[in-house]
C-alpha angles and dihedrals in degrees: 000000000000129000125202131194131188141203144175115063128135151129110293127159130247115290087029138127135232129172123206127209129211115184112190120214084219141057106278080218088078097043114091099192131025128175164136124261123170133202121198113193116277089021136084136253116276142164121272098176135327145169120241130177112350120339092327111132133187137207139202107242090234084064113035107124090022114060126044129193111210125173135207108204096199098053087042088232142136122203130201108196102196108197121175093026120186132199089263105069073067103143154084101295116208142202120222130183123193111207122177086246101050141312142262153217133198121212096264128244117236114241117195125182111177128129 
C-alpha cells in the first residue's frame, strides 16, 4: 500500500507559478513510476509529467518549457513546479505512483488559474 498526499494548489493569475507537492508513505526507491495527471471538468485524466524508470521523465507537450518534476529521495517527495501558467492547466492535479504490486492515487489538489 502506498499513500499519497498532495499539496500546493491553489488560485493564481495568468503568468503565475505555483509548485505541488506528493509525498509518498513509502521509499520512492521502490516506486517504478511517479507522477502528475490532471483532469479539467468535461475532459478526461491525462499526464501532465512522471518519472518512469530511472531518472527518465516525460512530459505532456501543453506543458514542455513550462513545467518541471523534480524529486527529493529522502523526503520521499516529488515536486511539479508549474511557471507561465495559463487558464487552461485549470484543473484537479494528482498524484499517481506505479509499484510492482499495484498502483496509487492521491486525492487531487485544485489548480485555478483565472484573472
Amino acid at each position: 500500500q502506498v499513500q499519497l498526499v498532495e499539496s500546493g494548489g491553489g488560485l493564481v493569475q495568468p503568468g503565475g507559478s505555483l509548485r505541488l507537492s506528493c509525498a509518498a508513505s513509502v521509499s520512492i526507491f521502490r516506486i517504478n513510476a511517479m507522477g502528475w495527471f490532471r483532469q479539467a471538468p468535461g475532459k478526461q485524466r491525462e499526464l501532465v509529467a512522471r518519472f518512469t524508470s530511472g531518472s527518465s521523465t516525460n512530459y505532456a507537450d501543453s506543458v514542455k518549457g513550462r513545467f518541471t518534476i523534480s524529486r527529493d529521495n529522502a523526503k520521499n517527495t516529488v515536486y511539479l513546479q508549474m511557471n507561465s501558467l495559463k487558464p487552461e492547466d485549470t484543473a484537479v492535479y494528482y498524484c499517481k505512483a506505479e509499484a510492482r504490486w499495484g498502483t496509487y492515487w492521491g486525492q487531487g489538489t485544485q489548480v485555478t488559474v483565472s484573472s
